[in-house]
Structures are given as C-alpha cells and as structure tokens.
mmCIF file of the N, C-alpha and C atoms, coordinates in Angstrom:
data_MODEL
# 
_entry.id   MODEL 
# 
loop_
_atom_site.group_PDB 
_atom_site.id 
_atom_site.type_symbol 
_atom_site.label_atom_id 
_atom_site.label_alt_id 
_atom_site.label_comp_id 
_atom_site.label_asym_id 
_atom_site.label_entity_id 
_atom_site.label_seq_id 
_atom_site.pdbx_PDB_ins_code 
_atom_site.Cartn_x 
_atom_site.Cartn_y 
_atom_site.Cartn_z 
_atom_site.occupancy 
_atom_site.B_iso_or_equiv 
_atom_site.pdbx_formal_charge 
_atom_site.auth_seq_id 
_atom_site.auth_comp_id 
_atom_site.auth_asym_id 
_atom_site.auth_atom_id 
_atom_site.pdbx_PDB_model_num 
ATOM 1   N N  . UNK A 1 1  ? 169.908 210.828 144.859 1.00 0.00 ? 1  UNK A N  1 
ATOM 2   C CA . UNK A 1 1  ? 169.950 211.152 146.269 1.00 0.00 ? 1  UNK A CA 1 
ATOM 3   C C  . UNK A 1 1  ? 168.866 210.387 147.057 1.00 0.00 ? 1  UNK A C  1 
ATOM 4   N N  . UNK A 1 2  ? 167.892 210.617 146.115 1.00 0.00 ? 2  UNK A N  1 
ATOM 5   C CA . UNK A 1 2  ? 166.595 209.271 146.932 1.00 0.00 ? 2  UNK A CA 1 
ATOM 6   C C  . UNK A 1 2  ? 166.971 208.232 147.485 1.00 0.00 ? 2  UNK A C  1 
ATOM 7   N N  . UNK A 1 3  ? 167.629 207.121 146.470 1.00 0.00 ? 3  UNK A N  1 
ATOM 8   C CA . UNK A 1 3  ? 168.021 205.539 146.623 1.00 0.00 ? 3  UNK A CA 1 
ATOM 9   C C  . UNK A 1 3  ? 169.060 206.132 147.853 1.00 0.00 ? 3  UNK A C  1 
ATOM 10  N N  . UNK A 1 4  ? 169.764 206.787 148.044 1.00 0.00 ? 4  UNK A N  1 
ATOM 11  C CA . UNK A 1 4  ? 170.694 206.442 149.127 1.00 0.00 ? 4  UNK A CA 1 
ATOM 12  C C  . UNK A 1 4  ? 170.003 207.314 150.276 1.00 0.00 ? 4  UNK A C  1 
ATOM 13  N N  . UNK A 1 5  ? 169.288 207.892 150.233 1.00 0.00 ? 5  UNK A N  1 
ATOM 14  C CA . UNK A 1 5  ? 167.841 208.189 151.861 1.00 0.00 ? 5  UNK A CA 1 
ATOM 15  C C  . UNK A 1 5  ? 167.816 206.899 151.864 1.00 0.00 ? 5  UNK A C  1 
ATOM 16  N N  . UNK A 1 6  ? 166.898 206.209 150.746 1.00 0.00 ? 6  UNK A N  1 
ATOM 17  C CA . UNK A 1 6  ? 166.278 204.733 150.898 1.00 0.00 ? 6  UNK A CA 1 
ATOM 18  C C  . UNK A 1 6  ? 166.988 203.842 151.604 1.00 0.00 ? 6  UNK A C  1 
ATOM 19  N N  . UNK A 1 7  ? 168.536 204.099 151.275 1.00 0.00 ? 7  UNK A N  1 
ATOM 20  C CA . UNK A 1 7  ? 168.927 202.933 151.968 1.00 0.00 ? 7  UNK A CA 1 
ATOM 21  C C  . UNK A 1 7  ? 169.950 203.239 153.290 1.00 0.00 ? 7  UNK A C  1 
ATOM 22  N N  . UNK A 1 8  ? 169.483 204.372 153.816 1.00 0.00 ? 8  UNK A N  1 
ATOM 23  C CA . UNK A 1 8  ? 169.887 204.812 154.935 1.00 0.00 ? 8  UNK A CA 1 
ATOM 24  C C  . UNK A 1 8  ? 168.798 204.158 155.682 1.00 0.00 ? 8  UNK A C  1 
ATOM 25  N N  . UNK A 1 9  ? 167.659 204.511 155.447 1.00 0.00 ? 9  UNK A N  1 
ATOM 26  C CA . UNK A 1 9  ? 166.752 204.241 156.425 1.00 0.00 ? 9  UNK A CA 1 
ATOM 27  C C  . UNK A 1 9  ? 166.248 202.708 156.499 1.00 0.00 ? 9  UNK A C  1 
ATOM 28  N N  . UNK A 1 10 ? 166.717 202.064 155.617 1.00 0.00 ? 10 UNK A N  1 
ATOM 29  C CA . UNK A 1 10 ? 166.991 200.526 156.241 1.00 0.00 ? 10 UNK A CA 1 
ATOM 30  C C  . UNK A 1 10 ? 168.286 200.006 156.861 1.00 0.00 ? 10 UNK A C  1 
ATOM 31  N N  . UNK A 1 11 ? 168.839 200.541 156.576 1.00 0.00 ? 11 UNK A N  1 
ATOM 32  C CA . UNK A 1 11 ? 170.111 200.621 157.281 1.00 0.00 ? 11 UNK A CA 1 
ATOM 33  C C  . UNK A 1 11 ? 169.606 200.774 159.172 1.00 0.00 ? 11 UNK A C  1 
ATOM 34  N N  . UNK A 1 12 ? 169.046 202.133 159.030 1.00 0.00 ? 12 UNK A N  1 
ATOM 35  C CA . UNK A 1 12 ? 169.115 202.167 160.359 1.00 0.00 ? 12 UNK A CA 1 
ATOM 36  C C  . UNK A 1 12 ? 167.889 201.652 161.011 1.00 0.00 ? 12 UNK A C  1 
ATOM 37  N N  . UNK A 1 13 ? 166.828 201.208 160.432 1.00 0.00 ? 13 UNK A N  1 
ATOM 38  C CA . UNK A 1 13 ? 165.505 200.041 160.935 1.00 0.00 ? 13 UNK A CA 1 
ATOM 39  C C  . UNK A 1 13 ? 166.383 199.074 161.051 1.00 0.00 ? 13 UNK A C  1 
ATOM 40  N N  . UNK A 1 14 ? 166.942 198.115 160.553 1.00 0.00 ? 14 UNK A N  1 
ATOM 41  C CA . UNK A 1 14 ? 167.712 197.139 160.641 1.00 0.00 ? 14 UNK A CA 1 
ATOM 42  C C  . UNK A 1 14 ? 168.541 197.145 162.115 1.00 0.00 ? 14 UNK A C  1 
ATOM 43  N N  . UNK A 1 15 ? 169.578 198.108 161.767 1.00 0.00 ? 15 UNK A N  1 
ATOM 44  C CA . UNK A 1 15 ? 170.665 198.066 163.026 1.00 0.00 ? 15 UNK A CA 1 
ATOM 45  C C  . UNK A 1 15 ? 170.059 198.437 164.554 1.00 0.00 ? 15 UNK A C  1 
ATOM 46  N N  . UNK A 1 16 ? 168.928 198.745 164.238 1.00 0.00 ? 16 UNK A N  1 
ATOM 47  C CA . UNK A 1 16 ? 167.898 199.400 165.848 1.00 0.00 ? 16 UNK A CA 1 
ATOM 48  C C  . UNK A 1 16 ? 167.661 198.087 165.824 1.00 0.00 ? 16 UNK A C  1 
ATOM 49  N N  . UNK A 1 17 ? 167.168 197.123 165.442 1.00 0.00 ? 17 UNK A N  1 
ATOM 50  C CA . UNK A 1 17 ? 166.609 196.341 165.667 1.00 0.00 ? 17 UNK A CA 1 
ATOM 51  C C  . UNK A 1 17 ? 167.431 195.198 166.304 1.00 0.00 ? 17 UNK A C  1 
ATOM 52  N N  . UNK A 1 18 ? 168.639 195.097 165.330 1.00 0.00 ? 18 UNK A N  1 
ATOM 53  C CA . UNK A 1 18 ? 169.765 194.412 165.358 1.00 0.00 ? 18 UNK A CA 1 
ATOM 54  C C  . UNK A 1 18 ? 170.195 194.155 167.260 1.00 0.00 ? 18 UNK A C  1 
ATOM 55  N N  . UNK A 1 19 ? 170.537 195.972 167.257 1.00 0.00 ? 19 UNK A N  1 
ATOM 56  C CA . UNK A 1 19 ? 171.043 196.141 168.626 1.00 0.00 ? 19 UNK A CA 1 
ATOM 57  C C  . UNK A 1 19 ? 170.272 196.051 169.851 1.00 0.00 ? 19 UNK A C  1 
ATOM 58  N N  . UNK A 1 20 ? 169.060 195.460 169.481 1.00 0.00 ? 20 UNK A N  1 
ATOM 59  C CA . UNK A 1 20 ? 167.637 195.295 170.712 1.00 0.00 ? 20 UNK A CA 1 
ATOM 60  C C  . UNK A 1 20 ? 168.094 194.165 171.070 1.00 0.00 ? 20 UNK A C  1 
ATOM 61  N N  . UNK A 1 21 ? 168.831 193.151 170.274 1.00 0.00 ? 21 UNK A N  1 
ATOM 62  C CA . UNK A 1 21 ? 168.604 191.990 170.851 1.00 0.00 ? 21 UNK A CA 1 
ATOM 63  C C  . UNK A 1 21 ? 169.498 191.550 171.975 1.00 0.00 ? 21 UNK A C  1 
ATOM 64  N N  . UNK A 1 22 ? 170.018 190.349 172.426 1.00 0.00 ? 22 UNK A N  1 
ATOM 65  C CA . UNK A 1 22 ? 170.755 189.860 173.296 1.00 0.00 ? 22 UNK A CA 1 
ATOM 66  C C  . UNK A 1 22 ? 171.422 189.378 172.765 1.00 0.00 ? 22 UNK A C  1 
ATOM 67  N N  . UNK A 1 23 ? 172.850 190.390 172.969 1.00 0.00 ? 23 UNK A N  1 
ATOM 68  C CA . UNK A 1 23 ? 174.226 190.380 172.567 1.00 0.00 ? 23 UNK A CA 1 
ATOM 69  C C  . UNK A 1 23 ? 174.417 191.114 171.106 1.00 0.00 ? 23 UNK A C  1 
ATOM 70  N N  . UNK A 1 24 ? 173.368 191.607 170.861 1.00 0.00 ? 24 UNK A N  1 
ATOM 71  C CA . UNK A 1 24 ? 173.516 192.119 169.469 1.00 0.00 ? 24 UNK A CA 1 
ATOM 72  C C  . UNK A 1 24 ? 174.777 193.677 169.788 1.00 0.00 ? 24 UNK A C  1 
ATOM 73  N N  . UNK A 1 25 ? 174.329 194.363 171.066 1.00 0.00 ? 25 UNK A N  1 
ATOM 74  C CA . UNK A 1 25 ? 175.497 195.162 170.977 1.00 0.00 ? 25 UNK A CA 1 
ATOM 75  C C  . UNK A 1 25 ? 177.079 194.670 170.930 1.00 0.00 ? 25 UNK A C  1 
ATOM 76  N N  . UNK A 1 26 ? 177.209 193.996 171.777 1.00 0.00 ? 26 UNK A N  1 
ATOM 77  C CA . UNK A 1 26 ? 178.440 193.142 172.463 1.00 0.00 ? 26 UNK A CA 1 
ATOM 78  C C  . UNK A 1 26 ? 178.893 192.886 170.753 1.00 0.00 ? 26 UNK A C  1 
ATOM 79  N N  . UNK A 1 27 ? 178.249 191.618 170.056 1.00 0.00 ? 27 UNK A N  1 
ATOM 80  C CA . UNK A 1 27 ? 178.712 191.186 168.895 1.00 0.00 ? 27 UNK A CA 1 
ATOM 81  C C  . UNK A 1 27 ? 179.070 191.904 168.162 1.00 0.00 ? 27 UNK A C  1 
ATOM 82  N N  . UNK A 1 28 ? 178.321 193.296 167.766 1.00 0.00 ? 28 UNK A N  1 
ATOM 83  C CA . UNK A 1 28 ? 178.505 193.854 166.803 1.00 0.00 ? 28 UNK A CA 1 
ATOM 84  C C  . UNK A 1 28 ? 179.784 195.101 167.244 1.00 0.00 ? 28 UNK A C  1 
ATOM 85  N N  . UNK A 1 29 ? 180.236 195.291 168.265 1.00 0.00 ? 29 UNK A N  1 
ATOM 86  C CA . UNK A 1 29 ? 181.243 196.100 169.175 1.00 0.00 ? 29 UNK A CA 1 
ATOM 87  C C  . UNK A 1 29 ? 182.369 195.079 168.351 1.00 0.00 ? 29 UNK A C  1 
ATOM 88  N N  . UNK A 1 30 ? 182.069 193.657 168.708 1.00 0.00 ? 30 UNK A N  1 
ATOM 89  C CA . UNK A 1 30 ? 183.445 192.954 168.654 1.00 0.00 ? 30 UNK A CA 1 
ATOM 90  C C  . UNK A 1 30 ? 183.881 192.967 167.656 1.00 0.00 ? 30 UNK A C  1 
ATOM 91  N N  . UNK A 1 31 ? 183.318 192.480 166.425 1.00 0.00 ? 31 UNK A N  1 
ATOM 92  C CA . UNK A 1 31 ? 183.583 192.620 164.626 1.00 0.00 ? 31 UNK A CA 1 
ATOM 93  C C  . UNK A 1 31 ? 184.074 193.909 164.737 1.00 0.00 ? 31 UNK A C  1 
ATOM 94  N N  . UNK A 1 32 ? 183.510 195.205 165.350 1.00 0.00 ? 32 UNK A N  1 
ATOM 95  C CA . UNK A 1 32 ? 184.060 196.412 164.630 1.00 0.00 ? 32 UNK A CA 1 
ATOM 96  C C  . UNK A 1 32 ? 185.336 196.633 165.166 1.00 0.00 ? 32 UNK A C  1 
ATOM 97  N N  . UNK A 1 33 ? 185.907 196.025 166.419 1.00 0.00 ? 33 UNK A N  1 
ATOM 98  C CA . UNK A 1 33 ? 186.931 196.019 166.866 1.00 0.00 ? 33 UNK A CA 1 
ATOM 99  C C  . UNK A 1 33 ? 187.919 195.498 165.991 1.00 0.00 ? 33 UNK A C  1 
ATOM 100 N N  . UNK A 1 34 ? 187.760 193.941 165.763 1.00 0.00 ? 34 UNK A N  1 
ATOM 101 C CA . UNK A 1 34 ? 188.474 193.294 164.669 1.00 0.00 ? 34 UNK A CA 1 
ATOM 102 C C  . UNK A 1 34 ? 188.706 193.957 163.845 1.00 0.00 ? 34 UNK A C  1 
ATOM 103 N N  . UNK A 1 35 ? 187.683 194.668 162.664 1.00 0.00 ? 35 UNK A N  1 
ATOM 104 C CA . UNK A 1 35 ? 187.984 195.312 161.368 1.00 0.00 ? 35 UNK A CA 1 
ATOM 105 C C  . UNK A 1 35 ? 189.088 196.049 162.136 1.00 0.00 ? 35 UNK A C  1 
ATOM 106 N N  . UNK A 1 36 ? 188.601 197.093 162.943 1.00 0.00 ? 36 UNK A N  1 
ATOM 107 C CA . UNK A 1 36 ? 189.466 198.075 162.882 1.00 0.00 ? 36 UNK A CA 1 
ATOM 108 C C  . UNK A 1 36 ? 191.158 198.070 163.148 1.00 0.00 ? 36 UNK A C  1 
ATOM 109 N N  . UNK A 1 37 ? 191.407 196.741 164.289 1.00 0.00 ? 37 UNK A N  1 
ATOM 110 C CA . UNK A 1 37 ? 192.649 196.164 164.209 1.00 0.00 ? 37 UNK A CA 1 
ATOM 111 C C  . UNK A 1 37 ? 193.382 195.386 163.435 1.00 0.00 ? 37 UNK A C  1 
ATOM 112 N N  . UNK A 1 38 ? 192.621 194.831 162.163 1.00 0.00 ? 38 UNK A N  1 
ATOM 113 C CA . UNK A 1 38 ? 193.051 194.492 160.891 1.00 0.00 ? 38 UNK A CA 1 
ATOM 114 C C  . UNK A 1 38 ? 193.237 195.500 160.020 1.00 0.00 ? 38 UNK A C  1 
ATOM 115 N N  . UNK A 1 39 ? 193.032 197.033 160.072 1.00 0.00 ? 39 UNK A N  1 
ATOM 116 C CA . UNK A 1 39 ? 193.041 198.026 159.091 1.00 0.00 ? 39 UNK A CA 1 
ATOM 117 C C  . UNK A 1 39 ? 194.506 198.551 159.874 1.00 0.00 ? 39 UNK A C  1 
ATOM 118 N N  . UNK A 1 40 ? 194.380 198.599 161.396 1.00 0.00 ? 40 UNK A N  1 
ATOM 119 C CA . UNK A 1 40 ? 195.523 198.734 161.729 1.00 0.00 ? 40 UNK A CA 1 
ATOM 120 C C  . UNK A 1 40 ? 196.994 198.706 161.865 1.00 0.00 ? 40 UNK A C  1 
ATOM 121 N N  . UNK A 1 41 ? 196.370 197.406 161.239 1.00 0.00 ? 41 UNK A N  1 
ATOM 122 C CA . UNK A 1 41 ? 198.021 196.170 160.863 1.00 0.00 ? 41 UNK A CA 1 
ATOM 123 C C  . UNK A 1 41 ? 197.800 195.969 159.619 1.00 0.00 ? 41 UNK A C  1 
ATOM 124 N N  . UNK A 1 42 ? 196.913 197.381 158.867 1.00 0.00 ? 42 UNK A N  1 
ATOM 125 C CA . UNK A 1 42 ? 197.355 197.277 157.322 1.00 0.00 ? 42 UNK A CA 1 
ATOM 126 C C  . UNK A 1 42 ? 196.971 195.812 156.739 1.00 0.00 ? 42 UNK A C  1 
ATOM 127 N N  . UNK A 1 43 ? 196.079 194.759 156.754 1.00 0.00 ? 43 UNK A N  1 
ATOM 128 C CA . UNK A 1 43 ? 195.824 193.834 156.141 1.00 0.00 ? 43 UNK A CA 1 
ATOM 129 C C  . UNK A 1 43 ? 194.502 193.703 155.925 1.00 0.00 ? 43 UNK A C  1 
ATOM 130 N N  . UNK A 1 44 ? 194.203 193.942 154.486 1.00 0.00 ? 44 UNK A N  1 
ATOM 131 C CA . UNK A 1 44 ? 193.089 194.382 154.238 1.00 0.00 ? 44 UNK A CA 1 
ATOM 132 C C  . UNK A 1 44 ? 192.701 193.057 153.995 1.00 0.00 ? 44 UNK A C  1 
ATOM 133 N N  . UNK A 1 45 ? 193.220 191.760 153.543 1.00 0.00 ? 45 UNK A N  1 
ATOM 134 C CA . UNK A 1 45 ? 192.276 190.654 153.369 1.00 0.00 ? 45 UNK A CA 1 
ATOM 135 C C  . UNK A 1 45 ? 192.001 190.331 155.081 1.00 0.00 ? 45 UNK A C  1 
ATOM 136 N N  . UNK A 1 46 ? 192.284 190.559 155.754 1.00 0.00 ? 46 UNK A N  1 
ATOM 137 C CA . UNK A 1 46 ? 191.483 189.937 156.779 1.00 0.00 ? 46 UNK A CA 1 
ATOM 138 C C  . UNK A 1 46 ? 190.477 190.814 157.548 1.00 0.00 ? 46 UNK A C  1 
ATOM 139 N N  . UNK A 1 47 ? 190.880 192.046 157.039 1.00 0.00 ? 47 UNK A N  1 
ATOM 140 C CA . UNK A 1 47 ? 189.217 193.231 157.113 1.00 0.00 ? 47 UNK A CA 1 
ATOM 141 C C  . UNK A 1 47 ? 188.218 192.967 156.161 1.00 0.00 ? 47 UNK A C  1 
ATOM 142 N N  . UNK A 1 48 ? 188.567 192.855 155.100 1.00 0.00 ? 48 UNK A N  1 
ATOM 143 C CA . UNK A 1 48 ? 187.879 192.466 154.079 1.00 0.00 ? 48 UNK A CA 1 
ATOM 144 C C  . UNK A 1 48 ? 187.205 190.964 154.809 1.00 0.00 ? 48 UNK A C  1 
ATOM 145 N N  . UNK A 1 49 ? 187.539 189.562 155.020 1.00 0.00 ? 49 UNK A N  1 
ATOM 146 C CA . UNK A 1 49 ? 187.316 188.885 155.776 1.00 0.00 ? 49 UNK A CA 1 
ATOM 147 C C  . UNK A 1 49 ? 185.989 189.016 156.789 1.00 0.00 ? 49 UNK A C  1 
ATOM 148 N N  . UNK A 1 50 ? 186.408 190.090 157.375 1.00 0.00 ? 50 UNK A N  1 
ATOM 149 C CA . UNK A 1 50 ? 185.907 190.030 158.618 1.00 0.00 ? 50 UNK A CA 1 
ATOM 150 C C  . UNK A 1 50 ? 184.302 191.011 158.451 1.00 0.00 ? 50 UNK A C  1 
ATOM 151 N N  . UNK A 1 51 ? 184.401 192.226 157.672 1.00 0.00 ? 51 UNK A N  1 
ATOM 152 C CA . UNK A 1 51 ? 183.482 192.858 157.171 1.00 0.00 ? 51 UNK A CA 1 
ATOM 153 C C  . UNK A 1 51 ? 182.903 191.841 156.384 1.00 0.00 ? 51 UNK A C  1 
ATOM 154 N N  . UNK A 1 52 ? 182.671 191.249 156.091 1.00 0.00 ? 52 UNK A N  1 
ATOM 155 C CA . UNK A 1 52 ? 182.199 189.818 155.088 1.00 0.00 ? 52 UNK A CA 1 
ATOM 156 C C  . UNK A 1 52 ? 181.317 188.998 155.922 1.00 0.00 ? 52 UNK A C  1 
ATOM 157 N N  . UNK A 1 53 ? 181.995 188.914 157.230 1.00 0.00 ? 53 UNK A N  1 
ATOM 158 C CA . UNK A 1 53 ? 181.648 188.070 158.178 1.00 0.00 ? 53 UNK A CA 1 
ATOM 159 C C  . UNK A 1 53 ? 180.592 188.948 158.745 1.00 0.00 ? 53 UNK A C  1 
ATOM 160 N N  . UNK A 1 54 ? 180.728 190.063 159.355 1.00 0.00 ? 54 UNK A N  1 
ATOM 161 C CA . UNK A 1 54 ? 179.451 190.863 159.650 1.00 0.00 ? 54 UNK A CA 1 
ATOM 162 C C  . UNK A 1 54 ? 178.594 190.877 159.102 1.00 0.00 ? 54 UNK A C  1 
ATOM 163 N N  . UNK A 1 55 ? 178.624 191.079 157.588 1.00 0.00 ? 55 UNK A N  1 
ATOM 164 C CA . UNK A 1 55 ? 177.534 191.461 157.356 1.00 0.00 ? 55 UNK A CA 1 
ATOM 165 C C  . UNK A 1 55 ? 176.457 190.891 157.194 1.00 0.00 ? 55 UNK A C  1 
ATOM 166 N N  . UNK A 1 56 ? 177.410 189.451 156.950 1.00 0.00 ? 56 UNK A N  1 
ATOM 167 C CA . UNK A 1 56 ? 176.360 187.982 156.811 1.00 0.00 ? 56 UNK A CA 1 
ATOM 168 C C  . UNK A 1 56 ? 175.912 187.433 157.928 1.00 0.00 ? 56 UNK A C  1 
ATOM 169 N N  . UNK A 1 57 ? 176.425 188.189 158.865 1.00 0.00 ? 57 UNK A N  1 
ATOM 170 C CA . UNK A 1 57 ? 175.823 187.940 160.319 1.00 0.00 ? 57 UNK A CA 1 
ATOM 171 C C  . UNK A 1 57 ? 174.317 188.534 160.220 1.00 0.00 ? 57 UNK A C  1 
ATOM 172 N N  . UNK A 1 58 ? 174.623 190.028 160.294 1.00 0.00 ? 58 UNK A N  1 
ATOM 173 C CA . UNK A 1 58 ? 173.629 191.019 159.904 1.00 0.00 ? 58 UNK A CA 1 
ATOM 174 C C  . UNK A 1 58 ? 172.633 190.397 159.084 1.00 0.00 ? 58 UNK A C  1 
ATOM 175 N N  . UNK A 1 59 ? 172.868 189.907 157.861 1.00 0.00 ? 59 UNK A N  1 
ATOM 176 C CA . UNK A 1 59 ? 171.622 189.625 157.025 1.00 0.00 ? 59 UNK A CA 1 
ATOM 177 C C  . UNK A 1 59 ? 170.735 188.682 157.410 1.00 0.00 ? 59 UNK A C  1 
ATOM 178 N N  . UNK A 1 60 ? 171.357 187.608 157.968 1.00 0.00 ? 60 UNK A N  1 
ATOM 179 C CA . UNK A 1 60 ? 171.058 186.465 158.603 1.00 0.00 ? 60 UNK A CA 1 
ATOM 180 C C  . UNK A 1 60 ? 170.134 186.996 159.192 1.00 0.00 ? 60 UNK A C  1 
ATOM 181 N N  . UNK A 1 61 ? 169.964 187.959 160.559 1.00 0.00 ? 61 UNK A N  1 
ATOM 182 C CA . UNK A 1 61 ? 169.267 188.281 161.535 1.00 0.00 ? 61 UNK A CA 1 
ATOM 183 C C  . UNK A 1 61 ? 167.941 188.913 161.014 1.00 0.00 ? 61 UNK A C  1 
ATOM 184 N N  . UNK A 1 62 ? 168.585 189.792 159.641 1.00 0.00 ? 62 UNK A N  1 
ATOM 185 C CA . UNK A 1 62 ? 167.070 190.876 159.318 1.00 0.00 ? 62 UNK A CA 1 
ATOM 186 C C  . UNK A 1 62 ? 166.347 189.749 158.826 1.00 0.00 ? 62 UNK A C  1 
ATOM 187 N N  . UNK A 1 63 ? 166.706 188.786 158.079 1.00 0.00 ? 63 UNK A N  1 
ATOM 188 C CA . UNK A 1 63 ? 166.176 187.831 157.190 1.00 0.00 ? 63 UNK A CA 1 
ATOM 189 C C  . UNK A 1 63 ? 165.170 187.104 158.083 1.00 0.00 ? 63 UNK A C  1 
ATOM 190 N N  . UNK A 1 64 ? 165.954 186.922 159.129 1.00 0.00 ? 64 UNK A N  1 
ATOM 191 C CA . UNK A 1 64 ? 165.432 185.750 160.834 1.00 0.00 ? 64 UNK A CA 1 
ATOM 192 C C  . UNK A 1 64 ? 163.994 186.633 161.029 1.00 0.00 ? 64 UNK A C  1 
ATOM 193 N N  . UNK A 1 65 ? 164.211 188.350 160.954 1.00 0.00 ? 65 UNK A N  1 
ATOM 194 C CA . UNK A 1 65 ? 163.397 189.137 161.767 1.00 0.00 ? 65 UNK A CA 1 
ATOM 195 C C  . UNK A 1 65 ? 162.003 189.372 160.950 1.00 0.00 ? 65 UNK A C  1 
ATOM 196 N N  . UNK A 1 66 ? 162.329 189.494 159.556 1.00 0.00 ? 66 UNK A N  1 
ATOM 197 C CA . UNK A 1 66 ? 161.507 189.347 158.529 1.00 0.00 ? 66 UNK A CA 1 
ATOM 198 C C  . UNK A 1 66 ? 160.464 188.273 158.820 1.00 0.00 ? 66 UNK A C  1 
ATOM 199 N N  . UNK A 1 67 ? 161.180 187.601 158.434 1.00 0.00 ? 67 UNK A N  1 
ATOM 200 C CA . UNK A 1 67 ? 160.284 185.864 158.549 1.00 0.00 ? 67 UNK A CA 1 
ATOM 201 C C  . UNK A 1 67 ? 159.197 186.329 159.681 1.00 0.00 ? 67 UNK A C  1 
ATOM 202 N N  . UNK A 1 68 ? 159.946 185.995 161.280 1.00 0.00 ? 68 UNK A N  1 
ATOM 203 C CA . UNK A 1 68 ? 159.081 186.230 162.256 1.00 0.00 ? 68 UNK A CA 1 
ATOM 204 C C  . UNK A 1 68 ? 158.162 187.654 162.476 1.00 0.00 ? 68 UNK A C  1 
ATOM 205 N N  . UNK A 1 69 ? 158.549 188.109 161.608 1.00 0.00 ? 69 UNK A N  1 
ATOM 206 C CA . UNK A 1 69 ? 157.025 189.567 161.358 1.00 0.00 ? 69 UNK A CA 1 
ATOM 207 C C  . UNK A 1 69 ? 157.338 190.953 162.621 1.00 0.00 ? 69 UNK A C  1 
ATOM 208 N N  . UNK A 1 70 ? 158.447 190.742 162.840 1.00 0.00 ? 70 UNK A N  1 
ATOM 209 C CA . UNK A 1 70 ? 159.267 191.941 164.110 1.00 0.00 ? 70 UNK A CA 1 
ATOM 210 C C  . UNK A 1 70 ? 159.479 193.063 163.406 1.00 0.00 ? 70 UNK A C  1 
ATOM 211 N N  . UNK A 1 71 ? 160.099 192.932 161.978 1.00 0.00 ? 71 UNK A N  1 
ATOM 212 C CA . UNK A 1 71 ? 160.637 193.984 161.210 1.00 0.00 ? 71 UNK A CA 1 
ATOM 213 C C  . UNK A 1 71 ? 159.947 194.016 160.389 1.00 0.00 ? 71 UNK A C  1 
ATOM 214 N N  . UNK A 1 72 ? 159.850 194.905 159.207 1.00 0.00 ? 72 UNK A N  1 
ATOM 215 C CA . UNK A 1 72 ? 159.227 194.880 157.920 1.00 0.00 ? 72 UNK A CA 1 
ATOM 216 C C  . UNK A 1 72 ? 160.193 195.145 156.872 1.00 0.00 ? 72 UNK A C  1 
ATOM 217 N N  . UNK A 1 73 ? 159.658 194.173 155.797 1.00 0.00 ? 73 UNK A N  1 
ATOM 218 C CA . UNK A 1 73 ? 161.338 195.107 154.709 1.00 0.00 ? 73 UNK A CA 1 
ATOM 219 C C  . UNK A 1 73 ? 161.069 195.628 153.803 1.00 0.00 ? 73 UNK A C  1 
# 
C-alpha cells in the first residue's frame, strides 16, 4: 500500500507542476480528449498510441523540470 501512496504523490507533484505551465492545461485536455474518442470508436491501438504519446510528453517535461531544479524527484 506504501509504493502506491509513493507513487501517487509523484504523480500528483508532477501533474501540478505539469499544469503551471503554458499550455500545459490546454495540451494535456487535448490527449485526454483523443484517448477518450479512440476508446469511443472502440480502437484500442490508437488509445494505446496516443496514451504512449502522453506520457512521453509528460516525462519529457518532469525530466526538463528536474534538470532545471523547479521540481525535485
């Protein structure tokens, strides 16, 4: 039950941070739109796809935020 507190709460340091930036809401609205209209039309490789695509968006950024000393990991 620990490890998954643990990784709630980077989860949500991350996504606060995520959504501070400029366009970080907007972007991250739009992907969830996509997934959800690819789950819609029942085609999971292009949710699958697209959740893929987020997240490596996402990592990209904490990784970016890391470096520059904004976040801590």
């Amino acid at each position: 039950m620990e490890m998954i507190s643990n990784l709630l709460d980077y989860f949500y340091r991350y996504r606060s941070a995520l959504l501070r930036t400029e366009n970080g809401v907007g972007a991250t609205n739009q992907y969830h739109r996509q997934i959800l209209e690819a789950m819609k039309k029942k085609n999971p490789r292009l949710a699958e796809r697209l959740v893929r695509m987020h997240l490596a968006r996402a990592k990209e950024f904490v990784l970016k935020e890391i470096e520059a000393g904004r976040i801590l990991p």
